[in-house]
Structures are given as C-alpha cells and as structure tokens.
C-alpha positions, 0 to 999 in steps of 0.5 A: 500500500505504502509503495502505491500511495509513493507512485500516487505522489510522484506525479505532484511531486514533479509538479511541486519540484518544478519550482526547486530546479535552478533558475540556472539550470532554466538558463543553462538548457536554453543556452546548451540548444542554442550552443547546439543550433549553431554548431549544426548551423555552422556545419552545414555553413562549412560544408555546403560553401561553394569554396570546399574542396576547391583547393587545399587553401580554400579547405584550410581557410575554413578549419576556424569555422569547422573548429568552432562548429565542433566545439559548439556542437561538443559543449552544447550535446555535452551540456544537454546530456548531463541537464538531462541525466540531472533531471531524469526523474523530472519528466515535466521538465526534460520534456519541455526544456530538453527534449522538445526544444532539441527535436525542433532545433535538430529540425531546424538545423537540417532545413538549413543544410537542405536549404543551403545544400541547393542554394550554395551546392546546386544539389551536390550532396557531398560526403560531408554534408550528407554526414551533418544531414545524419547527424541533424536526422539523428539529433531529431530522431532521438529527442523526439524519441525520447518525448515520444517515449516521456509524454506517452509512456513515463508521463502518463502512466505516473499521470494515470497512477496519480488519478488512480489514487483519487479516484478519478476514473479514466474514460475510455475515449476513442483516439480523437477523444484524446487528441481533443483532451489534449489540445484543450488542456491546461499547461501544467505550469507556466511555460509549460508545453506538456 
C-alpha cells in the first residue's frame, strides 16, 4: 500500500519540484540548444560553401569555422546530456526544456543544410554534408524519441497512477477523444508545453 500511495505522489511531486530546479539550470538548457543550433548551423555553413574542396587553401581557410562548429556542437550535446541525466526523474521538465526544444532545433538545423545544400551546392550532396544531414536526422530522431517515449509512456502512466489514487476514473475515449483532451488542456505550469 505504502509503495502505491509513493507512485500516487510522484506525479505532484514533479509538479511541486518544478519550482526547486535552478533558475540556472532554466538558463543553462536554453543556452546548451542554442550552443547546439549553431554548431549544426555552422556545419552545414562549412560544408555546403561553394569554396570546399576547391583547393587545399580554400579547405584550410575554413578549419576556424569547422573548429568552432565542433566545439559548439561538443559543449552544447555535452551540456544537454548531463541537464538531462540531472533531471531524469523530472519528466515535466526534460520534456519541455530538453527534449522538445532539441527535436525542433535538430529540425531546424537540417532545413538549413537542405536549404543551403541547393542554394550554395546546386544539389551536390557531398560526403560531408550528407554526414551533418545524419547527424541533424539523428539529433531529431532521438529527442523526439525520447518525448515520444516521456509524454506517452513515463508521463502518463505516473499521470494515470496519480488519478488512480483519487479516484478519478479514466474514460475510455476513442483516439480523437484524446487528441481533443489534449489540445484543450491546461499547461501544467507556466511555460509549460506538456
């Protein structure tokens, strides 16, 4: 019994526990995605530039730019990862701060590199862009992945335990009953997505 009435309030819990995670912690997730964006940016910057591969010395005048680009993109995964190891238990707050965000931006990303692919390149998918395409694809895949897998799994199963304990009783709607549920539902909490 001890054990169910826990699961109950874990759900208010990551509610409550919102408010206790760091301002810091708020700014640093913002900042880590923009970090990420414009390493991804400068990646497909670099590599759709008509001058690549044109000589050895057009290469070399674009290592700066490549240099920046990995450390950005290094610092802000890096930085990600270790916010969202940090805030595991909190699903409310990895999926509004860590895993949307990073599903959108990786998105955003590749529409610039296809974007530039055909304006600077005319189309010619080079071995390096088609490796920043993959990496924008897979930075896209696995946070959508991972809010797929918070928000309809982890989340809701604490959210239908956390009704369970009040006696709310969950009705079985159709698939369209739930997607209105959801679009006409409160935030949680403000700024909130989920």
């Amino acid at each position: 019994m001890g054990r169910s009435i826990s699961q109950q309030t874990r759900y208010m819990e990551m509610l409550l526990s919102l408010d206790k995670i760091p301002r810091l912690h708020n700014i640093l997730a913002t900042l880590f995605h923009w970090t990420l964006l414009i390493g991804l940016v400068l990646f497909a910057a670099a590599f759709a530039s008509p001058d690549m591969g044109t000589s050895h010395r057009e290469t070399l005048r674009l290592l700066p730019l490549l240099a920046v680009a990995v450390v950005a993109t290094a610092v802000g995964t890096a930085g990600l990862v270790c916010l969202g190891l940090r805030w595991r238990h909190n699903y409310v707050w990895l999926l509004n701060r860590v895993y949307l965000p990073g599903a959108l931006n990786g998105a955003a990303s590749l529409v610039v590199t296809i974007a530039l692919l055909y304006s600077q390149q005319r189309g010619v998918w080079n071995a390096p862009t088609r490796a920043v395409i993959a990496f924008e694809v897979a930075v896209s895949l696995v946070c959508a992945s991972m809010f797929v897998l918070y928000n309809n799994l982890l989340l809701a199963r604490v959210k239908s335990r956390h009704e369970d304990g009040r006696g709310v009783g969950g009705s079985q709607l159709s698939f369209f009953g739930k997607v209105d549920n959801v679009a006409r539902q409160r935030p949680f909490a403000p700024g909130s997505i989920v």
